[in-house]
N, C-alpha and C positions, 0 to 999 in steps of 0.2 A: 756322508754316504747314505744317511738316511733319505734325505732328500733325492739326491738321484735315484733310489729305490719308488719313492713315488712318483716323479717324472717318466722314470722305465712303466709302472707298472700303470700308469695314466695311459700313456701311449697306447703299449700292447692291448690295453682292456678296451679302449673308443676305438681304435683302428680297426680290431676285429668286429667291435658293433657296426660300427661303416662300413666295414665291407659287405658285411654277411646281411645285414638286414637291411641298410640305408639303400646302398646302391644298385640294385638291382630295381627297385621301385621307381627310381629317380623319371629314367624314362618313360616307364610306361604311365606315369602321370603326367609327362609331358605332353603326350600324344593320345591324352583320356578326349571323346569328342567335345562335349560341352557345348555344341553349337561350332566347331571347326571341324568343316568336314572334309575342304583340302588334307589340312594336317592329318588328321586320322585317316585318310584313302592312302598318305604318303610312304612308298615302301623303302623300308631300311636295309642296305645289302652290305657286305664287304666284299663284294665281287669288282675284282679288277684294283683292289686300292695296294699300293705294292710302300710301304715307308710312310712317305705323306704325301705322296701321289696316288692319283688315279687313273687309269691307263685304260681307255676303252677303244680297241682297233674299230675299222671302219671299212668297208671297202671303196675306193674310189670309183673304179672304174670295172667293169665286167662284161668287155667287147661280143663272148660268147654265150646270147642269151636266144628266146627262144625267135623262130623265124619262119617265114612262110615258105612252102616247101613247089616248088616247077615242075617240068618235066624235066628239068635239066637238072633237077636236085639242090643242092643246096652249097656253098663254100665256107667254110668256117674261117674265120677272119687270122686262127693263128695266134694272134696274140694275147700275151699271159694278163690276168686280171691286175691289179692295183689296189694295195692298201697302206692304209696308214693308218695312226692312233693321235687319241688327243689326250693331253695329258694336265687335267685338274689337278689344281693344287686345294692341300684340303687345308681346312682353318682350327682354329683351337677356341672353344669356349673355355671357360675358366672359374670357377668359384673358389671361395674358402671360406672355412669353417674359425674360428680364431677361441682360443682359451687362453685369457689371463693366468698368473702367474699365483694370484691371488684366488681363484674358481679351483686351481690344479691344488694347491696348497689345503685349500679346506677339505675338500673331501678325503685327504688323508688314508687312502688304498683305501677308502669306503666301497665294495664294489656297486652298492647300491645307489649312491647318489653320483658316483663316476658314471654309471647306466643313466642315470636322469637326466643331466647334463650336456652327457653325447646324444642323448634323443634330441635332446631338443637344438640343440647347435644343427645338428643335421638337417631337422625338419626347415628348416628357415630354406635351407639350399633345395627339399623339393617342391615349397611351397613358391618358391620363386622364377626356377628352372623354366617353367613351361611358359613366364609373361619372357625368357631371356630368348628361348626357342623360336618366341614369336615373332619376335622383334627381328631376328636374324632370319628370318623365312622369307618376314614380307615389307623389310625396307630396302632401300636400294643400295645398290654394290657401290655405286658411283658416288655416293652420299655420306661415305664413314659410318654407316648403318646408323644413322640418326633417324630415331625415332620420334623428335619433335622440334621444330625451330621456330623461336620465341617471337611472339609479334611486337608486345608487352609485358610490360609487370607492373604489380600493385598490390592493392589491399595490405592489412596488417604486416610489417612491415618488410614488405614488397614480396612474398609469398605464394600469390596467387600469379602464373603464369598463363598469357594466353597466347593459342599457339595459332601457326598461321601457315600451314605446309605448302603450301601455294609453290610448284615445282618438283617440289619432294616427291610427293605422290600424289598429293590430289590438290581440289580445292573443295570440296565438298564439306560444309560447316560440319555435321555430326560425324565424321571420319576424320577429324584432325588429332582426336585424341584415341585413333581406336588401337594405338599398342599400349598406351598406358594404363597402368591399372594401380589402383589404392594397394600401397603396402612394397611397388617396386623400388629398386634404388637406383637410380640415375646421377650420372657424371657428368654436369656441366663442361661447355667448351666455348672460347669466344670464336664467334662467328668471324673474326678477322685476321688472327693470330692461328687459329686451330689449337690454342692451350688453354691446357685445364683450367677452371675456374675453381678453385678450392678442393673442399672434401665431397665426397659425393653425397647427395641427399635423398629423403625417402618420401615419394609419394603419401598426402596423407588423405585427399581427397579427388575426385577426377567427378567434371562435369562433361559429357561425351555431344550433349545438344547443344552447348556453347564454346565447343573447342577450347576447356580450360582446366588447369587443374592447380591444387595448391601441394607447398612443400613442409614439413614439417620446419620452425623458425627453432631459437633456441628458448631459453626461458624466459628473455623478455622480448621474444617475439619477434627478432631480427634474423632474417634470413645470415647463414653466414656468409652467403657471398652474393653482391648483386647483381641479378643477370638484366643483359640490354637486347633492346631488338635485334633479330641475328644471331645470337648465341643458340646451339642447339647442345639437345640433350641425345646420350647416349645409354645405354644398359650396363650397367656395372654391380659390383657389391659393395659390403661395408669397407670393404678392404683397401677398394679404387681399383680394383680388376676390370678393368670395361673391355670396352668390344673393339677397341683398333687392332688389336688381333685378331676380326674376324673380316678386317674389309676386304678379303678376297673370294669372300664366300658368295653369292648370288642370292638373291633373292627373287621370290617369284615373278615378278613382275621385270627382274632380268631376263629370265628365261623364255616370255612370250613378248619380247621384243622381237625386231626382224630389219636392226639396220646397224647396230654396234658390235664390236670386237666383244666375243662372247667364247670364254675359255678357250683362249687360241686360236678363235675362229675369223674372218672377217665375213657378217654374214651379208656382207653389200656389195661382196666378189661375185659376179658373175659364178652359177656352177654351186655356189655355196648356199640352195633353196632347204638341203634334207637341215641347215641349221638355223633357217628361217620361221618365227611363225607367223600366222597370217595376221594382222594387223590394221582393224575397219575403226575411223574415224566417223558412226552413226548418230553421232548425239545430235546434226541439225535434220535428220532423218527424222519420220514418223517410225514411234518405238511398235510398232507393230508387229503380224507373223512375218510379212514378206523378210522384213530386214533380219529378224533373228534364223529365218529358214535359209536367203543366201548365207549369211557366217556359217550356219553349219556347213554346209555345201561345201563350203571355201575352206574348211577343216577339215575334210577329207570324212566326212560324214560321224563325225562320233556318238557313242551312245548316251552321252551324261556329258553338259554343262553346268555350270554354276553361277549364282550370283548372288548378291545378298539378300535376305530373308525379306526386307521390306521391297525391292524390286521385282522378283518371282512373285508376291502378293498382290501388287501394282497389277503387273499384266497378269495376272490367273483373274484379278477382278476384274478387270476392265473386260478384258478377253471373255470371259469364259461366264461369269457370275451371272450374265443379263438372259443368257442363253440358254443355262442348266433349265430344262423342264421338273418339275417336283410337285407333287399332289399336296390338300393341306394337311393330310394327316402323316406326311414324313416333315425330316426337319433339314435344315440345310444350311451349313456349316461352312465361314469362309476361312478354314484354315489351309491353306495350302503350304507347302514347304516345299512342293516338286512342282513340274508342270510340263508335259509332254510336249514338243513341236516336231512334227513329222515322226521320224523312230528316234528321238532323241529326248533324255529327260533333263531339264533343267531343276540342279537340286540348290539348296538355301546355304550358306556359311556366311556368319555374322563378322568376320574378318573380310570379306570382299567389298572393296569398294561399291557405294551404290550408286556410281555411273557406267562401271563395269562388268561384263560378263564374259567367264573365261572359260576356255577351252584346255584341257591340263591331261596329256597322255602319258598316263600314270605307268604304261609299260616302259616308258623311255625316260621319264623323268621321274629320280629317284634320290636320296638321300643315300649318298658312299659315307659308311663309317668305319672307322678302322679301330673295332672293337664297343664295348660301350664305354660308361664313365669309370674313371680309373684315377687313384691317386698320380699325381704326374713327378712327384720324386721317388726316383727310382728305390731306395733307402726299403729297409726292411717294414719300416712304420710311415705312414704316411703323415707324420707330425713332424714340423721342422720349426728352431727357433729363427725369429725375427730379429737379424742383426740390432742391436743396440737399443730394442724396445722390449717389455715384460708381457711378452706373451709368446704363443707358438698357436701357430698354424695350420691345417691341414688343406692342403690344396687340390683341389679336383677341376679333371680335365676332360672335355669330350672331343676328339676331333672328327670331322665331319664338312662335307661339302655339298650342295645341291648340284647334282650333274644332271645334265641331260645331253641325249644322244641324238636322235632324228625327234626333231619337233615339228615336222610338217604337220600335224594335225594338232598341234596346239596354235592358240591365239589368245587376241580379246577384243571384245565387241565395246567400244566408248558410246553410251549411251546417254540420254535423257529421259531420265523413266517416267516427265510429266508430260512428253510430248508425243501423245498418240493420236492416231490419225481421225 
């Protein structure tokens, strides 16, 4: 009896820390900017999300609009307008927190070090949440949200992986590792099979200029599972939670596509343009105004594009540097982060590819969430034992989908930002 009194009183005393302090934080350091300025512009709504759907009507068709008026007046066509709905399915991310049986056992209804404990178990899940966010924002739907596929392996002993997304998302050498970050933990998978490669393992270092990163090995330095070219990595925890329960979530660069089945939709039907977005193949173009002034155009004129910081710098110096007039007693500073073209600003995020520049209509494209993060066993405590292993659990769950409704004024511009006119 004794012992289940600390097990009860373990539970009740970390469940209440986690709710009340952990989680509430979770996300809004997901979504702190840091240099991502998609993310942070991105609105969070539970508008329309009904269970684990999303449900946003639409109207088709609306015969009775406005019309040029005769001497003979006008005839109203009569017939009733048309609508319908599309209907998102939302996804589930997943963490947990895990205490040994042996961590539960010492503290011994301490409430002071049962406090310590759960901070810290916790902290692990906000410190990581926002590289898992990311991950699921801006890899591809079509992909199993793989975040890297392996070119190579090597060094000590065979640890150092180098990656080669060539399809994935890009080809671009210094964007191959740009979801990766020292400290995530990633679940291997063979590239032939689609099955797990062992236990999942934890970034220990990331080289972002030579598309490479290393994983932590064990004590005599052998990776514990060997990966081959082909094998890609996924977002997961210690636990082996990954992300194939999020592959039906989209990512951004799903969303400013304009020729695939996109949430119900097929946008290559005839009639189906408000699910299209506009989509320029610029890169054997001169990266100049003309070409960035048609894309706006062709989006329906927006106020704010993006692209990444060293792109926007590209063209603000090229453009703009030779030109600035400046006397010698001011000074003149080439930091740019924005750069205007026509009424339109192009702003900087270190997440956007830098062959890319996107166009992202933040009134139609939103993140549905249905609630925030939330213990996912229903149970009065959100601590559950681990069949047949010495420990328990607490599992945390966000679901969530990226929708978007009419993307006629999103796109993206495929550039080469060393080839100006």
């Amino acid at each position: 009896m004794e012992e289940e009194k600390i097990y009860r009183y373990w539970a009740e005393l970390t469940d209440e820390i986690i709710r009340k302090a952990w989680l509430p934080t979770i996300l809004d350091v997901a979504f702190e900017p840091k240099g991502r300025w998609i993310i942070n512009r991105l609105k969070r709504t539970s508008k329309g999300v009904n269970g684990m759907k999303v449900h946003i009507p639409f109207k088709k068709e609306d015969p009775i609009a406005w019309r040029a008026v005769t001497e003979h007046g006008y005839t109203p066509t009569g017939a009733n307008s048309k609508y319908a709905q599309q209907f998102f399915e939302l996804g589930c991310a997943v963490a947990a927190c895990n205490a040994t049986v042996h961590e539960i056992k010492a503290c011994s209804m301490n409430n002071s070090m049962i406090k310590d404990i759960a901070n810290e178990k916790a902290r692990t899940l906000v410190e990581t949440f926002p590289y898992f966010l990311r991950a699921v924002l801006w890899s591809p739907q079509n992909a199993d949200k793989a975040v890297a596929v392996v070119a190579s392996v090597g060094g000590t002993g065979n640890c150092t992986i180098t990656i080669d997304n060539d399809g994935l998302w890009n080809t671009v050498l210094e964007d191959r590792c740009k979801l990766i970050e020292r400290g995530m933990v990633l679940q291997g998978y063979d590239g032939s099979t689609n099955a797990k490669k062992g236990a999942p393992v934890q970034v220990q270092d990331v080289d972002k200029d030579n598309g490479t990163f290393i994983i932590y090995g064990d004590s005599t330095g052998t990776a514990e599972t060997t990966f081959a070219d082909g094998d890609y990595f996924v977002p997961a925890d210690p636990g082996g939670l990954d992300i194939p329960a999020m592959t039906n979530v989209p990512g951004f660069l799903d969303v400013l596509d304009d020729d695939n089945v996109f949430q119900g939709v097929n946008r290559a039907a005839a009639g189906n343009r408000w699910a299209r977005a506009y989509v320029l193949d610029g890169s054997s173009n001169y990266f100049d105004y003309d070409l960035l002034s048609k894309f706006i155009r062709k989006c329906y004129g927006p106020k704010e594009i993006v692209a990444n910081i060293e792109t926007v710098q590209k063209y603000a110096s090229h453009h703009f540097a030779d030109k600035v007039r400046y006397t010698p007693a001011e000074t003149f500073k080439e930091d740019y982060t924005r750069v205007r073209i026509d009424n339109c600003w192009m702003y900087a995020d270190d997440d956007v590819d830098r062959d890319k520049i996107l166009s992202i209509d933040f009134d139609n494209v939103t993140l549905r969430q249905s609630g925030g993060i939330q213990p996912l066993h229903p149970a009065m405590s959100g601590w559950q034992w681990v069949s047949g292993r010495m420990y328990m659990e607490y599992i945390l769950g966000y679901w969530f989908t990226l929708a978007a409704e009419d993307v006629r004024k999103c796109g993206y511009l495929k550039v080469n930002p060393s080839n100006f006119a």
